[in-house]
C-alpha positions as CSV (number, residue, x, y, z in Angstrom):
1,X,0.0,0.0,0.0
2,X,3.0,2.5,0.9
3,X,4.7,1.4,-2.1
4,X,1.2,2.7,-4.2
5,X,1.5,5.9,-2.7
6,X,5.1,6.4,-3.7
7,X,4.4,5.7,-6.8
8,X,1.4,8.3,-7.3
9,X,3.3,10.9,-5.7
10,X,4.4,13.9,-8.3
11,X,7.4,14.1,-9.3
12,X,9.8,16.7,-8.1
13,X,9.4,19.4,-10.9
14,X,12.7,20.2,-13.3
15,X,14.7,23.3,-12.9
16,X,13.9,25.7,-16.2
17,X,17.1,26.4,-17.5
18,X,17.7,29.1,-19.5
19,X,21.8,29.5,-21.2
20,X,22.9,32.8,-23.4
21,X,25.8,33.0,-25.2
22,X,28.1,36.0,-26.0
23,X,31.3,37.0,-27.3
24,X,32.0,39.1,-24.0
25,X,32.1,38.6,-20.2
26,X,31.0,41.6,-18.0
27,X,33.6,44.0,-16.7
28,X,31.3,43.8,-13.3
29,X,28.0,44.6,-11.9
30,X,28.8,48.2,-11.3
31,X,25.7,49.2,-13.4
32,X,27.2,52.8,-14.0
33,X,31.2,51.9,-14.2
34,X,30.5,50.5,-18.4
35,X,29.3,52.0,-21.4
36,X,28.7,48.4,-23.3
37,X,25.5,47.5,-24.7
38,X,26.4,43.9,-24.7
39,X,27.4,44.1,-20.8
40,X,24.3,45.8,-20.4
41,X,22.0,42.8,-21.8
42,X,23.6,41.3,-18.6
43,X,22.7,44.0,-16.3
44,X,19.4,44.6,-17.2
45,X,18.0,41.2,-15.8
46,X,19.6,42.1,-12.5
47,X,18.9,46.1,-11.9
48,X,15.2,47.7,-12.8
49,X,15.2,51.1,-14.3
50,X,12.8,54.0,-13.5
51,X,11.1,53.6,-16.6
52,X,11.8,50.6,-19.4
53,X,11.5,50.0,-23.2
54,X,8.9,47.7,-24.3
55,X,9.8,45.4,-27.0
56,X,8.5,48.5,-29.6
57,X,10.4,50.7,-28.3
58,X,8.2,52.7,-26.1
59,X,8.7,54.1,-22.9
60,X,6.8,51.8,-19.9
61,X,6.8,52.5,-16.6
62,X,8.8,49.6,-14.2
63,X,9.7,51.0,-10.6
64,X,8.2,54.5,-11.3
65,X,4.6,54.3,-11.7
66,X,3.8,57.4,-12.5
67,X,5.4,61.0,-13.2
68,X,4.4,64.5,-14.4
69,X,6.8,67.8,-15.6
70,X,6.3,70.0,-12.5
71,X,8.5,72.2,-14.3
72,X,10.9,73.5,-17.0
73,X,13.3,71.8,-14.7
74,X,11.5,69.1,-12.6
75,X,10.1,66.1,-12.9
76,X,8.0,64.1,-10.4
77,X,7.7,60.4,-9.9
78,X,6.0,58.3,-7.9
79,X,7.6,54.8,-7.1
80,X,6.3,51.4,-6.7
81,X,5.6,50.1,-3.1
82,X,6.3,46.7,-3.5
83,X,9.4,46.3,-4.7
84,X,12.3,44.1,-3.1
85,X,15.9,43.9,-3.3
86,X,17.6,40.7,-3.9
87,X,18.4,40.9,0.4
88,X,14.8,41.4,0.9
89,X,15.1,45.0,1.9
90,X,12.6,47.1,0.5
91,X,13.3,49.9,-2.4
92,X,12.8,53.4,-1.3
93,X,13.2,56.8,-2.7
94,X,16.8,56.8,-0.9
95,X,17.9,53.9,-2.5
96,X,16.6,55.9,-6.5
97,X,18.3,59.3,-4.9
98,X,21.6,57.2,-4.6
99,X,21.5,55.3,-7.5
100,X,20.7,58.6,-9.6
101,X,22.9,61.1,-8.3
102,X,26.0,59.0,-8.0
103,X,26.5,59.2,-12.3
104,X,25.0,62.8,-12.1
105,X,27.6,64.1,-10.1
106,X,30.7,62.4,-9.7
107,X,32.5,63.1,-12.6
108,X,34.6,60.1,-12.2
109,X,31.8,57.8,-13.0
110,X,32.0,56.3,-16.6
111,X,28.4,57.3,-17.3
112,X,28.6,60.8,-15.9
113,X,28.2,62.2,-19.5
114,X,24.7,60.7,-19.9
115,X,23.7,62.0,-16.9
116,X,25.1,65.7,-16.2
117,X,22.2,67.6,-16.7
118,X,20.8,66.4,-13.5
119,X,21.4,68.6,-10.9
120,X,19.4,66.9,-7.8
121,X,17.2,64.4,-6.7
122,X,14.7,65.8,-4.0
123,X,13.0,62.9,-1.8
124,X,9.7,63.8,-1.0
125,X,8.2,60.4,0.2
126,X,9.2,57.1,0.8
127,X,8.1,56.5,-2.8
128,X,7.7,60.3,-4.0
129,X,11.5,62.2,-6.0
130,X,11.8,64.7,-7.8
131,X,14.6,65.0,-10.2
132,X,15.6,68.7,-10.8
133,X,18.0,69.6,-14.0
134,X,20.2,72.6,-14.8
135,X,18.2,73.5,-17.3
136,X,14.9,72.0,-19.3
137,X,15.9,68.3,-20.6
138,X,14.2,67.1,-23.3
139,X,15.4,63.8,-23.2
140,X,15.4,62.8,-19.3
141,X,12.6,59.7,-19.3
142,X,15.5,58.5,-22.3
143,X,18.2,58.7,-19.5
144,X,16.4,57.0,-16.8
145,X,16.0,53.8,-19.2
146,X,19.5,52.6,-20.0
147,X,22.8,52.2,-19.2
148,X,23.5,53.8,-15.9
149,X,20.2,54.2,-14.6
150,X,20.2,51.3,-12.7
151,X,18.6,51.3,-9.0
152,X,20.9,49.7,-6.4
153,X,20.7,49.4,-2.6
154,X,22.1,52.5,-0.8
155,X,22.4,50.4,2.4
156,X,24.0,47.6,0.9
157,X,26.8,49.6,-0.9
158,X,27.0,51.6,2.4
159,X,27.9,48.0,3.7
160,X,30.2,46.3,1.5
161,X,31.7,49.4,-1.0
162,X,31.2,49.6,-4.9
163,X,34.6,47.2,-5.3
164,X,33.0,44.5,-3.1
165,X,29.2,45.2,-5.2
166,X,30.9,45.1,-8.5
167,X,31.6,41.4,-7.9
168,X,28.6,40.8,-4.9
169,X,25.6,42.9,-6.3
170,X,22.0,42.9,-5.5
171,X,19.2,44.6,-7.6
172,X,15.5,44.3,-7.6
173,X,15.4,42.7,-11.1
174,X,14.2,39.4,-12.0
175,X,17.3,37.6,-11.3
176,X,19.9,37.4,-8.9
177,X,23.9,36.6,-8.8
178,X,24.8,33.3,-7.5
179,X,28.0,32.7,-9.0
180,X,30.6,35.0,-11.4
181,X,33.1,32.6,-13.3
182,X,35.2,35.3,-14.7
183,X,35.4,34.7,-18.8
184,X,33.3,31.7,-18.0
185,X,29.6,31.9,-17.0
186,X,27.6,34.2,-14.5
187,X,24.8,31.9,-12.7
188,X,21.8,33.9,-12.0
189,X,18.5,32.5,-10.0
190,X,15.0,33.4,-10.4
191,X,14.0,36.5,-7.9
192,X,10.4,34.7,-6.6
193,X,10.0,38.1,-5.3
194,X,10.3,40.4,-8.6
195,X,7.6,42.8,-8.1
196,X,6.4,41.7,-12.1
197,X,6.0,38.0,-10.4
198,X,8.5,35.5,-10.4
199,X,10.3,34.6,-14.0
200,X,9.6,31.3,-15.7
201,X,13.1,30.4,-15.6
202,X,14.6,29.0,-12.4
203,X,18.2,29.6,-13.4
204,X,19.5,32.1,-15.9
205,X,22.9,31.1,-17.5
206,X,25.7,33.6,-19.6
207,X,28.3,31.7,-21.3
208,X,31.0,34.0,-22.5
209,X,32.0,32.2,-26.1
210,X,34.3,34.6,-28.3
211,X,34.8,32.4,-31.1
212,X,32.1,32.5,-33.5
213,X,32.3,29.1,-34.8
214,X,32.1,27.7,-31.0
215,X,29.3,30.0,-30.3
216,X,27.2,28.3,-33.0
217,X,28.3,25.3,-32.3
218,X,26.8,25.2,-29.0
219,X,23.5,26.6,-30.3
220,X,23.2,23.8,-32.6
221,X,24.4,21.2,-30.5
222,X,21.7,22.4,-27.6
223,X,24.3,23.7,-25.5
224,X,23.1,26.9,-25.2
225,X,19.4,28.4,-26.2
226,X,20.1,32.2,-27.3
227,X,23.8,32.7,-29.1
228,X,24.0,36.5,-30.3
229,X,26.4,37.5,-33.2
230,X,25.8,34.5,-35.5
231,X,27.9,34.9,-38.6
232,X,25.8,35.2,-41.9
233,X,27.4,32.3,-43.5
234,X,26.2,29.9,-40.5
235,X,22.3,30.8,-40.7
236,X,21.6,27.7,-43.1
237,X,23.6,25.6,-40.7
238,X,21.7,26.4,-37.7
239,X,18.4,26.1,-39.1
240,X,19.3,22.9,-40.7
241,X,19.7,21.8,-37.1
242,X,16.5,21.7,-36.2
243,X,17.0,23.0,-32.9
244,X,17.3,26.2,-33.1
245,X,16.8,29.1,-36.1
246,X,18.2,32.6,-36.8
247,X,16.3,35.8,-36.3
248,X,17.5,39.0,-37.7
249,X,18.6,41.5,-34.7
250,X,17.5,45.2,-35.8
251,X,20.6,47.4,-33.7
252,X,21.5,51.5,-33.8
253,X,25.0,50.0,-33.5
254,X,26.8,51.9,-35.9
255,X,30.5,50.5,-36.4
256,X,33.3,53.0,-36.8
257,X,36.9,53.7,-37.1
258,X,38.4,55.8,-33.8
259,X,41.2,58.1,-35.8
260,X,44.3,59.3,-33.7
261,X,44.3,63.0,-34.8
262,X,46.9,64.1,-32.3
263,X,49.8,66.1,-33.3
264,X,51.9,63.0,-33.2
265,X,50.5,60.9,-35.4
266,X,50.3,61.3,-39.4
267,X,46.6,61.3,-38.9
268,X,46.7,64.8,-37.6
269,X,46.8,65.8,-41.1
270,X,43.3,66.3,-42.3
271,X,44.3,65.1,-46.2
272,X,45.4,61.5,-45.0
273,X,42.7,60.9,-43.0
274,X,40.2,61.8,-45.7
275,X,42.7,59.7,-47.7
276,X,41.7,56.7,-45.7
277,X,37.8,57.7,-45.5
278,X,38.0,58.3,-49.2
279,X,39.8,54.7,-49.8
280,X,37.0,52.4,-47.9
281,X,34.2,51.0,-50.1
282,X,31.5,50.6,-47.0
283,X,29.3,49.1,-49.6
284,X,31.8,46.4,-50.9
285,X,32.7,46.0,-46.7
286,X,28.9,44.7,-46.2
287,X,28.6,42.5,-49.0
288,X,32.2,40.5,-48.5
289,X,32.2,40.2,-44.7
290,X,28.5,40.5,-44.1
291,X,26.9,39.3,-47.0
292,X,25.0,42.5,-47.7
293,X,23.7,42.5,-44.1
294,X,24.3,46.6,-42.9
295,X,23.4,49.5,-44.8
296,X,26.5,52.2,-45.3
297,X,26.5,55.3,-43.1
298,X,28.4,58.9,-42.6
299,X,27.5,59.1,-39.1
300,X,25.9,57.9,-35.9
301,X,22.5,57.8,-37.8
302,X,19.7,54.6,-37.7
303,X,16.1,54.5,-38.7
304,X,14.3,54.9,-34.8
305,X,16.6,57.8,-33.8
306,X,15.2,61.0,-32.9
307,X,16.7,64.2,-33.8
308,X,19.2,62.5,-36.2
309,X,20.1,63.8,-39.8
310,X,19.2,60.9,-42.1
311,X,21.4,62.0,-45.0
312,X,24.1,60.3,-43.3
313,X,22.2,56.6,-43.9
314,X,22.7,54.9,-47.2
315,X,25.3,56.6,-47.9
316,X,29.1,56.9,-48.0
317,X,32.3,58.5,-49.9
318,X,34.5,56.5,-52.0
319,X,37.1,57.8,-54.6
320,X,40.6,55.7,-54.2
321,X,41.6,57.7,-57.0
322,X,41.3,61.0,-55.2
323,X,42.6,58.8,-51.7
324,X,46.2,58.4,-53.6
325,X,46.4,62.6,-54.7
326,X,45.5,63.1,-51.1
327,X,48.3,61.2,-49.6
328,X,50.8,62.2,-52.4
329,X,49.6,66.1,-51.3
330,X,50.6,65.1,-47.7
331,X,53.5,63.8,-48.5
332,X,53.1,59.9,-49.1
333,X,54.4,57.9,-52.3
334,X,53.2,54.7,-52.4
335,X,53.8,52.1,-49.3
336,X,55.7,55.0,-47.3
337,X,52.7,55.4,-45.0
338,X,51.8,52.6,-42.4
339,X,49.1,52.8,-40.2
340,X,48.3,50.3,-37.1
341,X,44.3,49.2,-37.2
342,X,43.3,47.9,-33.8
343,X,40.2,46.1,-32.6
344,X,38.5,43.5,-31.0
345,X,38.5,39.6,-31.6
346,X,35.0,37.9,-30.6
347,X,33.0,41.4,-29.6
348,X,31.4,41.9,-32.4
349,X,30.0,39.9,-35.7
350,X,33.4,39.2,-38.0
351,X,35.1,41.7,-36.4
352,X,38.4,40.7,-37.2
353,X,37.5,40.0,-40.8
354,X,36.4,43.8,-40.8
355,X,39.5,45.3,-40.2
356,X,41.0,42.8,-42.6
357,X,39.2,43.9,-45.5
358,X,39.9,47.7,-44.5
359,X,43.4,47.0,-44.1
360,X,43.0,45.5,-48.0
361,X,41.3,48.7,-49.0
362,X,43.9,50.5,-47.8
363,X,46.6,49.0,-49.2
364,X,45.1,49.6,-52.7
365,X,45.7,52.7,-52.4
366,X,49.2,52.4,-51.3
367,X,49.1,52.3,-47.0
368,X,50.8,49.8,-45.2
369,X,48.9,48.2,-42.3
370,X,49.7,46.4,-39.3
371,X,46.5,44.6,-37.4
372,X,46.5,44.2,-33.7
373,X,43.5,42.2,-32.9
374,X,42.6,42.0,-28.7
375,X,40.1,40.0,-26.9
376,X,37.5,42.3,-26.1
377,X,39.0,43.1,-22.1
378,X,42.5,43.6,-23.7
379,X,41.3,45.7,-26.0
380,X,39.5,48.0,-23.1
381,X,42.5,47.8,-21.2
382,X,44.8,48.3,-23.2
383,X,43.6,50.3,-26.0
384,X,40.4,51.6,-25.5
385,X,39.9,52.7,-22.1
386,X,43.4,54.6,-21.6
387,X,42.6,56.3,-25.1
388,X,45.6,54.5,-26.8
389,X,44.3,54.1,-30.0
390,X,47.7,54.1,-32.0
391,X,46.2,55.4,-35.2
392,X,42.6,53.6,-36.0
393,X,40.7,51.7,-33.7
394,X,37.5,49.4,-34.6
395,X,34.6,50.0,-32.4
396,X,30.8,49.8,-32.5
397,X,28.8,53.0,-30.9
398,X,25.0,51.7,-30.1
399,X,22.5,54.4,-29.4
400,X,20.8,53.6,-25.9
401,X,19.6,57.0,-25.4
402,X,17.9,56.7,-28.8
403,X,18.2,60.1,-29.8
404,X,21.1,62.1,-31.8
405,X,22.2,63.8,-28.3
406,X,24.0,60.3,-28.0
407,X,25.4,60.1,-30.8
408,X,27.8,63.2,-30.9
409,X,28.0,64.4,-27.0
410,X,30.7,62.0,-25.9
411,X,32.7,63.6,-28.7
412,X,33.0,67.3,-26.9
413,X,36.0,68.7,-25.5
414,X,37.5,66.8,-22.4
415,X,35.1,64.2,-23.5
416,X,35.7,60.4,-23.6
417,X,35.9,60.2,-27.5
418,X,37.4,63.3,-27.8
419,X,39.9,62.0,-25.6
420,X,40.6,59.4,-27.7
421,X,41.0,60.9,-31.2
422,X,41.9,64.4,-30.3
423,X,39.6,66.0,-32.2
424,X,38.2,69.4,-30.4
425,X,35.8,72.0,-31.7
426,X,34.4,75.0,-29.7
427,X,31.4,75.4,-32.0
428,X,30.6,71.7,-31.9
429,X,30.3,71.7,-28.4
430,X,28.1,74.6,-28.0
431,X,25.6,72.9,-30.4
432,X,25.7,69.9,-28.9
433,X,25.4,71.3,-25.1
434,X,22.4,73.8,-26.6
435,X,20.7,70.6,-27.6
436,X,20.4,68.9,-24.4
437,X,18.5,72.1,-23.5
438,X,16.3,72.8,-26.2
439,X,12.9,71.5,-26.0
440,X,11.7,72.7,-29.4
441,X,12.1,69.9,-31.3
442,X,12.5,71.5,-34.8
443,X,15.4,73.7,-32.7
444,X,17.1,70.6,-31.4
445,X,16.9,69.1,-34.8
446,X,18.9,71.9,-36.8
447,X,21.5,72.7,-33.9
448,X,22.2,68.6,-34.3
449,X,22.5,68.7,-38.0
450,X,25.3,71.4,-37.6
451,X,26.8,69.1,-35.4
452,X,26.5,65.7,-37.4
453,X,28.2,67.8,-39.9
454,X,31.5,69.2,-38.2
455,X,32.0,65.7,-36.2
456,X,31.4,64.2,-40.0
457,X,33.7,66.6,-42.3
458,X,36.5,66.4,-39.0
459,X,36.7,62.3,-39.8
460,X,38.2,61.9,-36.4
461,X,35.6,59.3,-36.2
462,X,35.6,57.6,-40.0
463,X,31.7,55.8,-40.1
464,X,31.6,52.3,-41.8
465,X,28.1,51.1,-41.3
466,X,25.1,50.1,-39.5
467,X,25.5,46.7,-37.7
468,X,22.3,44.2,-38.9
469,X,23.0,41.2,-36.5
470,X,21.3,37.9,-36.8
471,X,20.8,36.0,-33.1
472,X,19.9,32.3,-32.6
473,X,17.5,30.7,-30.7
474,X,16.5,27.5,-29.5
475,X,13.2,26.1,-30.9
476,X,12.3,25.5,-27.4
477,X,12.1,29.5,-26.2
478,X,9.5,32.1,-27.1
479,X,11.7,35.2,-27.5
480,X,12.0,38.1,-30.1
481,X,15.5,40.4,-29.6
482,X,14.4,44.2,-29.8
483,X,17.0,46.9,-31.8
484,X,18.2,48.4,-28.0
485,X,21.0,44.9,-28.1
486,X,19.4,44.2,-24.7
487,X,18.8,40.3,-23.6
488,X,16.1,41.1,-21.2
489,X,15.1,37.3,-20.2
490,X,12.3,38.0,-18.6
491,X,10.1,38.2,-21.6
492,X,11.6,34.7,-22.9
493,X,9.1,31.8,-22.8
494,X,9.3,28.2,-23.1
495,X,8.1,27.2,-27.0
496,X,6.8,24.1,-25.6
């Protein structure tokens, strides 16, 4: 009789599993101490914004409710009153005041930029802020729903310190941090509190898989259920697997050459680096390393932007012809200019094959290269981050404010990409700084365009294209990836 009962009992249910590849690991959960969309798709299943994106793009509210302009220079929210953190400590307007203030004042934070035009964050209740500016902003709600907005425990980083939370953290998202195997796999668990209701998925899995070829190999074997930055050539393959298929990834990444313009290097002089501009065939780019997946741009530009000139998309100078009088007017015969192209291996789709084909575009016109290919953290430590770009460096510049602000202000003076390439102009800057003040938007529009224009005609920053990526996915999960790059997990569904 015992042994019927045992027998009827349920079973204990299965752990949902849920495994993401990518080509990078996370820096750390310091959600404002990164500027990488692709670190970011990490973070944003850990720490809730103010507001979120839906999968169209429109702004939703998550732990703000509610909120209303007060004024040219103030906007009230109300918060959610039954949020938790990950401890089990409850979310309160301290904990947003914190979390906001900390990127909009301390210069030393990596996302300070983003957030400068906030000048104070008043608590009124428990769940009741007000966030004052230095002047009317146009595009705050923007702000408050990306990179650097997340909310984090004021008590808890009171506790243990930013160094100890960058490797510990807590959120109020719907998973937690169990376990970071640096360059590995980050373990996450299910939050059964998340104030949406607890996720479908009992454990939450990101592989970090650099090499292309192993990436897809996992997908198709069933290693893993969602492998971003699947090469063109490998879609038949993957859906001939029948365990997974490919999905085109809409992105406002566009991909870009950094360009040293420093008085040291040859690329101060404007003539070579229109040379090099001049000499790349963005078109020809797309269709050999990406078979035709991208569209050619002149600048930070993407259908879904606002306030971006879209002259700039689909389109693209190249004269080789007029590259070689350039360099002969600066001083170059043929092969007697070199020029180092630096990037990453494994952080974005065929990026080392991109700067291979540049490099053969440029030796057409008669410059030597040299091509230092990193693993994405080398690349950050080495190159990127300390503004070492040696003459041109390969990066990707996604748009996670969504708006053309984003796309030039980090180019100012004293700025991080200024920093990088050298480049300075007063006038720029005063456009770009007008804009983020500006709340006409036919005003903000034409002070960008001037803008777009002098960062464009400087070529500190030479524009290849816009990045179309394709993603894979299991036939076993319901999810569709949305153009922000983010891998928000909570939306994902069992197929079956």
């Amino acid at each position: 009789m015992a042994a019927a009962l045992a027998l009827s009992a349920p079973a204990i249910a299965q752990e949902r599993e849920l495994v993401i590849a990518q080509g990078i690991d996370t820096s750390g959960f310091d959600p404002h101490a990164h500027t990488t969309a692709a670190i970011e798709a990490i973070h944003v299943n850990i720490f809730d914004y103010l507001v979120m994106r839906d999968g169209s793009g429109e702004l939703q509210p998550a732990l703000a409710t509610e909120w209303e302009q007060v004024s040219d220079t103030a906007m009230r929210f109300i918060l959610r009153d039954d949020v938790l953190f990950h401890d089990g400590t409850p979310l309160t307007a301290e904990d947003v005041k914190f979390s906001i203030e900390r990127p909009a004042l301390d210069a030393s934070v990596i996302q300070h930029s983003f957030y400068d035009t906030i000048r104070e964050v008043e608590v009124v209740g428990d769940h009741e802020i007000v966030i004052h500016t230095d002047g009317p902003d146009p595009i705050l709600l923007n702000r408050l729903s990306r990179i650097g907005s997340g909310i984090v425990s004021k008590a808890y980083v009171d506790e243990v310190g930013w160094d100890e939370f960058a490797l510990r953290p807590i959120g109020t998202g719907p998973f937690r941090v169990v376990e970071w195997r640096r360059d590995d796999r980050i373990i996450m668990q299910g939050f059964k509190d998340y104030w949406r209701g607890a996720p479908v998925w009992d454990r939450l899995v990101h592989r970090t898989i650099p090499e292309d070829s192993t990436r897809v190999g996992e997908l198709v074997s069933g290693g893993v259920d969602i492998a971003t930055n699947i090469p063109s050539q490998d879609v038949d393959r993957v859906k001939a697997s029948g365990v997974a298929t490919t999905k085109p990834w809409p992105s406002f990444r566009v991909m870009t050459l950094f360009v040293n313009t420093k008085e040291a290097s040859p690329l101060a002089d404007e003539r070579v680096r229109e040379a090099v501009d001049l000499a790349i065939d963005n078109q020809t780019l797309i269709d050999t390393v990406f078979n035709g997946l991208g569209t050619p741009v002149r600048a930070s530009v993407t259908p879904g932007l606002s306030a971006v000139p879209m002259e700039y998309h689909d389109a693209f100078n190249y004269d080789p012809e007029r590259s070689v009088e350039l360099l002969q007017e600066a001083g170059y015969g043929p092969n007697e200019l070199t020029l180092k192209i630096q990037g990453p291996s494994g952080r974005y789709p065929l990026d080392v094959e991109t700067m291979e084909i540049v490099a053969v575009m440029l030796n057409a016109v008669g410059i030597n290269t040299e091509i230092e290919a990193l693993e994405w953290s080398s690349y950050q430590s080495r190159v990127w981050e300390p503004y070492r770009v040696e003459h041109l460096g390969l990066i990707g510049h996604a748009n996670s404010l969504q708006d053309g602000y984003h796309a030039v202000q980090r180019a100012r003076c004293g700025y991080d990409f200024a920093n990088r390439t050298g480049w300075c102009n007063d006038r720029f800057d005063e456009l770009v700084e007008q804009s983020a003040v500006t709340v006409d938007p036919d005003e903000r529009a034409k002070m960008l365009a001037e803008a777009f224009e002098l960062l464009s005609e400087s070529r500190s920053i030479i524009y290849l294209h816009q990045s179309e990526n394709i993603i894979g996915v299991s036939t076993n999960v319901d999810w569709a990836p949305s153009p922000d790059e983010q891998l928000w997990m909570y939306a994902a569904r069992p197929a079956h």
